[in-house]
C-alpha positions as CSV (number, residue, x, y, z in Angstrom):
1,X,0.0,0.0,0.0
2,X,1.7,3.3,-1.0
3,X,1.3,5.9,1.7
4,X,0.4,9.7,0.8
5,X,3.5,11.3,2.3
6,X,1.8,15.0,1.0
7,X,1.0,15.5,4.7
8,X,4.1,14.8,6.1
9,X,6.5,16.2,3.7
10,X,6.1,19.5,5.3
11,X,6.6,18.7,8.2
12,X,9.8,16.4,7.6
13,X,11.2,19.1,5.5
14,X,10.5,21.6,7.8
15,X,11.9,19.6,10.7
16,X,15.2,19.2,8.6
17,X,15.7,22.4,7.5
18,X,15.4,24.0,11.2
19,X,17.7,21.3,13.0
20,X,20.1,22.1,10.5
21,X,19.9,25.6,10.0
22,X,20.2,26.1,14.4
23,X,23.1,23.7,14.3
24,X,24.6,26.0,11.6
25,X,23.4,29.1,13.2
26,X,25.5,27.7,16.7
27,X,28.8,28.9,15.0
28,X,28.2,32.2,14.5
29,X,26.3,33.2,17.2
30,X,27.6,34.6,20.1
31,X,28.1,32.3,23.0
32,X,25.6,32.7,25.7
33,X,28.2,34.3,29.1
34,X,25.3,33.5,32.0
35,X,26.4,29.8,32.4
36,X,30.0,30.8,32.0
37,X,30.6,30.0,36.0
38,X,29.6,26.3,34.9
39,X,31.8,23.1,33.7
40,X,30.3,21.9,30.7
41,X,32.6,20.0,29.3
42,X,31.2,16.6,30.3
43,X,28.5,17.3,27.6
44,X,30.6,16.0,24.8
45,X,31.6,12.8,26.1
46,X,28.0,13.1,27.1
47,X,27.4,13.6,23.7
48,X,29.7,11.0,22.3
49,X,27.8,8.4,24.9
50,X,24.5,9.2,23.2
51,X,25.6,8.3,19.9
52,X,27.3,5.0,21.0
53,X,23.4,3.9,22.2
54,X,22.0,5.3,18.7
55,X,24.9,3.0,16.8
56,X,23.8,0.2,19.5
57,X,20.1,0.6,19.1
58,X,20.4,1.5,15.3
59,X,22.9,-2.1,14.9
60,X,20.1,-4.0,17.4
61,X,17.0,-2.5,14.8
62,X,19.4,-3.5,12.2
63,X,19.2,-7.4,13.7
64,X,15.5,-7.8,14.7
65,X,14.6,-6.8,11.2
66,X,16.5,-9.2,9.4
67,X,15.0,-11.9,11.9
68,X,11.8,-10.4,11.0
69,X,10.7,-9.2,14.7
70,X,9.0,-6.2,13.6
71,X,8.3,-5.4,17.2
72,X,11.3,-5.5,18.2
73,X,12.6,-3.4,15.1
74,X,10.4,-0.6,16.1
75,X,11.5,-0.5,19.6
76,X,15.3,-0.1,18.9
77,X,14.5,2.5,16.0
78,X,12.7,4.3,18.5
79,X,15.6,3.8,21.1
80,X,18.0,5.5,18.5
81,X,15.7,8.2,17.5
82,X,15.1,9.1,21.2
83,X,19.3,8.8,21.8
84,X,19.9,11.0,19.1
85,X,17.5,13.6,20.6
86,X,19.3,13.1,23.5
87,X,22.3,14.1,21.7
88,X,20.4,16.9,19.6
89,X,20.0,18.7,22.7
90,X,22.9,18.1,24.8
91,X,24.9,19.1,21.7
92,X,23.2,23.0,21.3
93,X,23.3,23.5,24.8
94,X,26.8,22.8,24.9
95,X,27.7,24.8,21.6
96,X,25.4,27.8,23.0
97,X,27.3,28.0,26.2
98,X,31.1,27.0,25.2
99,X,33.6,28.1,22.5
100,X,34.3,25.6,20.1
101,X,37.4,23.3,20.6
102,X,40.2,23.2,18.2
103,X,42.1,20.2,16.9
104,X,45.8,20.0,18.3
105,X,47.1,17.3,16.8
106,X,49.6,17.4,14.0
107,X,50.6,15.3,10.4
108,X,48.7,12.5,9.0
109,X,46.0,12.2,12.2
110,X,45.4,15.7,11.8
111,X,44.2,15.0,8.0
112,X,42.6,11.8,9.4
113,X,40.3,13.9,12.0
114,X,39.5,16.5,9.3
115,X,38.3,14.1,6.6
116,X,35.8,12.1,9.1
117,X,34.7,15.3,10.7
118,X,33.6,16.6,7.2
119,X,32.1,13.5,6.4
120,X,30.4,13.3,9.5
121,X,28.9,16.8,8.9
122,X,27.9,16.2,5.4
123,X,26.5,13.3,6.1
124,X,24.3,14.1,9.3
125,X,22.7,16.6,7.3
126,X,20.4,14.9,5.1
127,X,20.0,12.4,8.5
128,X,17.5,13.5,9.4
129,X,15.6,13.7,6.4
130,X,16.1,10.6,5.8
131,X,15.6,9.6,8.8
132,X,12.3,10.7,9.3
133,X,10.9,9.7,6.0
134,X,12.2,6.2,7.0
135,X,10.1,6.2,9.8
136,X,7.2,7.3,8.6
137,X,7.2,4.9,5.7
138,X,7.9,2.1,8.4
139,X,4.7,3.4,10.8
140,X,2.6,3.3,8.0
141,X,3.5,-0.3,6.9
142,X,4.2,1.1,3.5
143,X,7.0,-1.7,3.0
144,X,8.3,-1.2,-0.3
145,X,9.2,2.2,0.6
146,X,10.7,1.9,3.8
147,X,12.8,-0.8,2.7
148,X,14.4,1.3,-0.1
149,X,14.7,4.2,1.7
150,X,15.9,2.2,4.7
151,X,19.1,0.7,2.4
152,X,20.4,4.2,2.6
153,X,19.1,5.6,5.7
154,X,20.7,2.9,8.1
155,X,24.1,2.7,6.6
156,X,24.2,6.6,6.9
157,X,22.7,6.8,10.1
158,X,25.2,4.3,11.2
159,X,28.2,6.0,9.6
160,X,26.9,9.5,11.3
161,X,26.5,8.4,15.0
162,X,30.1,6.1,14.7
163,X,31.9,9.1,13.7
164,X,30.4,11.6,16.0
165,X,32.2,9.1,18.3
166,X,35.7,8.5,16.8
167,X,35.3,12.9,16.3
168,X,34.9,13.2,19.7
169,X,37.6,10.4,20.9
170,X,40.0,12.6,18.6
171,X,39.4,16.0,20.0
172,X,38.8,15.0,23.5
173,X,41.9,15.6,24.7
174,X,42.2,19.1,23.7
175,X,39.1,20.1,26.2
């Protein structure tokens, strides 16, 4: 059964387009001084621990749905959905309170952290997109869909919350 998405579309593209443009918009802005007497940076190991669940609960979806436990499959894709909130807002809070952190490292692993950090970016991007279309196609049983948006959606989602990890385990030392 092929699902109208007319009535979502809005909203997923709308959803997309303001994640991304406040994520953007937490470069530029001014960092906020009133929490300046606070430690925050636990958040991104915080952060990196949230996506390590969504590459856990995205890996355990991954398994029910090729043993066919649809149930299951749901639960887990909602595990990694609700983790990567998690991270969504542990991640602007920290990047409107705290200066960004610069790479220290020198050479070939300097290179290394800069390639997977730009793919990392590029790549989260469309995420949630993605993402969200995924999802919807899934909720409404529309299976043909979901399953060929889903062969592009997990490996990203997958690649996305592994190297906000590694990006993190490569930076951390210069907090």
């Amino acid at each position: 059964m092929k699902v109208k998405t007319d009535k979502y579309t809005p909203w997923i593209v709308g959803i997309t387009i303001l994640l991304n443009s406040v994520i953007a918009l937490l470069f530029f802005m001014p960092k906020y001084e009133g929490l300046s007497h606070l430690d925050l940076t636990f958040l991104p190991a915080l952060n990196a621990v949230f996506n390590s669940f969504t590459t856990l609960f995205l890996l355990g979806a991954l398994i029910f749905i090729k043993r066919k436990n649809i149930t299951m499959h749901r639960r887990f894709i909602f595990a990694a959905f609700t983790s990567t909130f998690l991270f969504l807002i542990t991640y602007v809070f920290y990047h409107l309170n705290a200066e960004s952190t610069s790479f220290g490292g020198e050479g070939v692993i300097k290179v290394i952290y800069y390639i997977v950090l730009i793919s990392h970016i590029v790549l989260a991007a469309p995420t949630v997109f993605l993402a969200l279309y995924t999802a919807v196609f899934g909720y409404k049983m529309d299976v043909e869909r979901h399953r060929k948006i889903a062969r592009y959606t997990m490996p990203i989602w997958l690649y996305v919350s592994i190297t906000g990890v590694l990006v993190y385990l490569m930076i951390s030392p210069y907090y």
